[in-house]
C-alpha positions, -999 to +999 in steps of 0.1 A: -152+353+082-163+320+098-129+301+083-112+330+100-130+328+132-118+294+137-079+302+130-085+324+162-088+354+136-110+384+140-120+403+113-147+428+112-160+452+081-151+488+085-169+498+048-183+477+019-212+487-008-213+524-011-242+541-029-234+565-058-237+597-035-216+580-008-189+576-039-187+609-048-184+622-015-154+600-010-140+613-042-144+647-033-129+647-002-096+623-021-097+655-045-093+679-021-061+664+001-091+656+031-098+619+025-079+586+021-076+573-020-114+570-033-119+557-070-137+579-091-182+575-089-188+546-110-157+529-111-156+517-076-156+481-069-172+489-036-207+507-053-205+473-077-206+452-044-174+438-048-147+454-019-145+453+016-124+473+037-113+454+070-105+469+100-082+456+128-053+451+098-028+476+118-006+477+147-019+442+164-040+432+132-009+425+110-018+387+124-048+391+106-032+404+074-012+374+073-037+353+076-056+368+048-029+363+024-028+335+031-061+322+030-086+352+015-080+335-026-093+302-012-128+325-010-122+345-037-109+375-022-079+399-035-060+422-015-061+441-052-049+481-042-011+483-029-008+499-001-039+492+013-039+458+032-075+465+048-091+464+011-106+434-004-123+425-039-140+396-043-132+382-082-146+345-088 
């Protein structure tokens, strides 16, 4: 975040590490038609520790985006779902 900080980027954390109940709630909702797409409890990289979800990626944040792509591997970071340019996975 500091990297990007300096290249005039700002990028702020919108979810991370979810807990096991937080998981399944997510699911649930995914299930049902309610929520966004939510891996199934204990197959999430974000209850492992290992995804971010970004926020400011839309409308003016597609700047950001770019950046990311551009830089994010140099930290070990993976824009790894399609679709979903807010979500990364840290994989070193």
């Amino acid at each position: 975040m500091e990297a990007a900080r300096r290249a005039g980027v700002h990028l702020g954390v919108s979810s991370a590490f979810r807990t096991h109940a937080e998981q399944v709630r997510l699911y649930a909702l995914y299930r049902s038609g309610r929520g966004n797409k939510a891996a199934r409890p204990g197959y999430s990289n974000h209850q492992m520790g290992l995804s971010v979800d970004l926020g400011n990626t839309g409308g003016d944040g597609r700047r950001n985006v770019r950046w990311l792509k551009q830089n994010a591997a140099r930290f070990g970071f993976y824009n790894d779902v399609r679709g979903e340019p807010w979500h990364w996975t840290y994989k070193r």
